[in-house]
N, C-alpha and C positions, 0 to 999 in steps of 0.2 A: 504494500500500500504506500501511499504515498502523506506525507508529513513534513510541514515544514516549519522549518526551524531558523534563526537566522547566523551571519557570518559571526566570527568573534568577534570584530569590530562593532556589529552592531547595527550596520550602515545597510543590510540586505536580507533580506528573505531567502533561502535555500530551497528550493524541493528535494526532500530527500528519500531514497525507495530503502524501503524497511520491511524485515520477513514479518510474518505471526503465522500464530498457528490455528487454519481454518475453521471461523466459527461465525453462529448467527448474528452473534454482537461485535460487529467489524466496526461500526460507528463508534462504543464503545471503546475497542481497543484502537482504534485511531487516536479518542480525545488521551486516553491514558500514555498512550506514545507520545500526544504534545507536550503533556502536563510532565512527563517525566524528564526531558530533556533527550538532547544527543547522547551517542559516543562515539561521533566520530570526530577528530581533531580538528581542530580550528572552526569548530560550531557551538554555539549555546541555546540555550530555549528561551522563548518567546515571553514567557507568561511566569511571574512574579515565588518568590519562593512560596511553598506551603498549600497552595492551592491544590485542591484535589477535587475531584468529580464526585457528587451526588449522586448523579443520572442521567440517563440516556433516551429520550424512546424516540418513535419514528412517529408522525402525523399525516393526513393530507395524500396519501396514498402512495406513500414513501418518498414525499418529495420535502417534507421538511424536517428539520432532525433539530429538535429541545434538548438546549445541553444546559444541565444545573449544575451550576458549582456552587465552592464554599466563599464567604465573604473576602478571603484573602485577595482573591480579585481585584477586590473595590481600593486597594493599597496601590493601585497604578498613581503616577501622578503625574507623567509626565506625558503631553499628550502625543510625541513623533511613538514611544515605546506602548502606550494604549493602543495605538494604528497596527503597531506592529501586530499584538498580540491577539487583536481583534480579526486581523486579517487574514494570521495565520489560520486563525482556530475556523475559518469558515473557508480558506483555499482546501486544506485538509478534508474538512467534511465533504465540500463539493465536488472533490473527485473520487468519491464514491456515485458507484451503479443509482441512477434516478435522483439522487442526490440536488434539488434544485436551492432550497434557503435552510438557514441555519437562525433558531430564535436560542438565543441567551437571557438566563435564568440565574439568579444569585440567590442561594438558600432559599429555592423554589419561584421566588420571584422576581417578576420583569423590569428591569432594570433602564431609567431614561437615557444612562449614557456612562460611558466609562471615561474616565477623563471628556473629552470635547467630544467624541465616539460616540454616536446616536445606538442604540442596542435596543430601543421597546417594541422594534418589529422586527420580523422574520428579513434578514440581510440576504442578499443575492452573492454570488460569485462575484469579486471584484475584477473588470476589466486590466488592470494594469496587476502586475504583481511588486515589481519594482520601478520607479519612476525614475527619472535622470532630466525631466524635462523642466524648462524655467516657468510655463505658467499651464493652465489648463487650455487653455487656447492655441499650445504648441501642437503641431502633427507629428508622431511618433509613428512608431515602427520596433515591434520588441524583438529584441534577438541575445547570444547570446554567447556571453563573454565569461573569463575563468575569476575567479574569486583573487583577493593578493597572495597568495601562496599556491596560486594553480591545482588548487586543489579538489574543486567544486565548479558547476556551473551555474551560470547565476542570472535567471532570467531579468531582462530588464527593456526597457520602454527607451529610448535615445529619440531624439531631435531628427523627421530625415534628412538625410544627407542630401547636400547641393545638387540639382536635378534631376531628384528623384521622385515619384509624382503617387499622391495616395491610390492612383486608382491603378496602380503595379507596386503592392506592397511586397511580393515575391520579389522583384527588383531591389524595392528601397531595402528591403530586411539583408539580403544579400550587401548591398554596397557600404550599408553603418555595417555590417560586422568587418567587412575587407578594413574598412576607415580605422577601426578598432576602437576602444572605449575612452570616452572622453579624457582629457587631462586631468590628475587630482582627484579622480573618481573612485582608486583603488581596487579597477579591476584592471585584469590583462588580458591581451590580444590572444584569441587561436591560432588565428591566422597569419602565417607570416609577409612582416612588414614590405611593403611593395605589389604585394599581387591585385593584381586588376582584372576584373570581370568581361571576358570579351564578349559574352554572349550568355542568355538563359533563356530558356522557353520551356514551356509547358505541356504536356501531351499523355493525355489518359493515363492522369494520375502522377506519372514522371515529368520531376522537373531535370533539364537534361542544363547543367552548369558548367561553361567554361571557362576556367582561369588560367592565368598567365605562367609561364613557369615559374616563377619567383613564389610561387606556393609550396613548393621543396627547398625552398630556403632554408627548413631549421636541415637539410642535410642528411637529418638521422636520430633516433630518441622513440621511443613509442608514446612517451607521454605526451610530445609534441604533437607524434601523427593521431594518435585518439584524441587530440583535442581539437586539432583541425577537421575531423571526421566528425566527431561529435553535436560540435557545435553550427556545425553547416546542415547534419541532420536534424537535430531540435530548432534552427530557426526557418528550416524550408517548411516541414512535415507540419508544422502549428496551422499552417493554413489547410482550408478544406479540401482544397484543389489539388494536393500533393501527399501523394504516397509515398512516393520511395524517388533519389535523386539518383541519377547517372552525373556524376564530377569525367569530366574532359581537361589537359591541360595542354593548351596550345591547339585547340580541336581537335585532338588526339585521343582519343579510347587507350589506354595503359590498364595493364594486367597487374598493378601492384605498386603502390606506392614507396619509396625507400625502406622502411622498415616491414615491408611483407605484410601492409593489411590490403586484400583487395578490392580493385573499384573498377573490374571487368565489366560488374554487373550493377543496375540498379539498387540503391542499399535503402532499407527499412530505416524508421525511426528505431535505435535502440529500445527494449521493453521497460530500462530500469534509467533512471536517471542520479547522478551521486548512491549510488547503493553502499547502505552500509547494513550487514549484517549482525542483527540484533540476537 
């Protein structure tokens, strides 16, 4: 399942894949997964010490899920880390099966707001997970860049890039990540510095990508190449229209990237993103 927690800085949201062990109260052992924290390095949790779950149930024909907690809660006071923790607790939920809103409960009751954080209705999935953008009126494009210790990926919302146009967000998402993460933002580039997008199109399902040579720039590393891999698949596949990518470099089809991952064929979005086994 999926759980998110944020970076240790404090600055990001994580999606993290986390095992359990198969049962009817999945919603359940997800909020328990929040409320408990990480263990994977250079991550912490979201939501205030001490805090524990009351309950659980489903409503509304499984589309909303009543989470009750203890008053610990109410101890947030700062309103950027109440965002945080409000956001996690209902990105988590959300991506559970039918999963559409999430109503929060504090010692059984409805709560007006956690910090500045509106909570007395049932909240939706939040469009953005991480924002990078200067106001609400800016047009983004999420994609997705490595944590400061490259150790995570770390979905995020960027500014688009210089002539790239909303209505080919498969374009813009492609050229912010080539661009790579803003200055001071303390995340890191995938993709290596210099490569340019010569071409991408789209076609039953395949989006077919070609970059410049200077995309085997880092040479050699596997952390390097699964991050270039990675993150090219998590910000194509978010869109409805794309399955699976075909990477070309130089309009060339290649059987193998420097360190031996192949890209003969069309590649799936990975099933598990940051996995850490619990």
């Amino acid at each position: 399942m999926m759980v998110y927690y944020q970076t240790g800085d404090g600055n990001f949201l994580v999606p993290v894949t986390v095992t359990f062990i198969p049962t009817r109260e999945v919603a359940k052992v997800a909020v328990e997964k929040l409320l408990a924290g990480p263990q994977g390095n250079g991550l912490k949790g979201v939501m205030p010490d001490g805090v524990k779950l009351r309950d659980v149930y489903i409503l509304d024909n499984q589309q909303t899920i009543y989470v009750d907690v203890t008053k610990e809660l109410l101890q947030v006071k700062d309103n950027q880390q109440a965002e945080k923790a409000i956001k996690a607790l209902v990105l988590t939920l959300t991506s559970l099966d039918n999963a559409r809103y999430v109503q929060l409960l504090v010692e059984g009751q409805s709560i007006a707001a956690i910090g500045e954080i509106k909570t007395d209705k049932p909240m939706e999935r939040p469009q953005v997970v991480n924002s990078l953008l200067q106001n609400n009126e800016q047009q983004g494009v999420q994609v997705y860049f490595g944590d400061a210790n490259a150790l995570y990926f770390i979905p995020v919302t960027v500014p688009l890039p210089a002539g790239a146009s909303q209505g080919d967000l498969p374009r813009a998402a492609v050229m912010a990540l080539l661009a790579g993460p803003p200055e001071k933002s303390g995340l890191t580039r995938t993709i290596w510095r210099g490569t340019r997008l010569l071409a991408l199109k789209i076609a039953e399902g395949v989006a077919t990508v070609d970059l410049s040579r200077e995309v085997t720039g880092y040479g050699g590393g596997s952390t390097a190449e699964r991050a270039l891999l990675a993150s090219l698949l998590f910000t194509l596949t978010q869109f409805p229209e794309v399955d699976r990518v075909q990477l070309l470099i130089e309009g060339q089809k290649r059987e193998y990237l420097p360190e031996g991952s192949p890209i003969d064929k069309p590649l799936a979005r990975p099933e598990k993103i940051n996995f850490i086994q619990h």
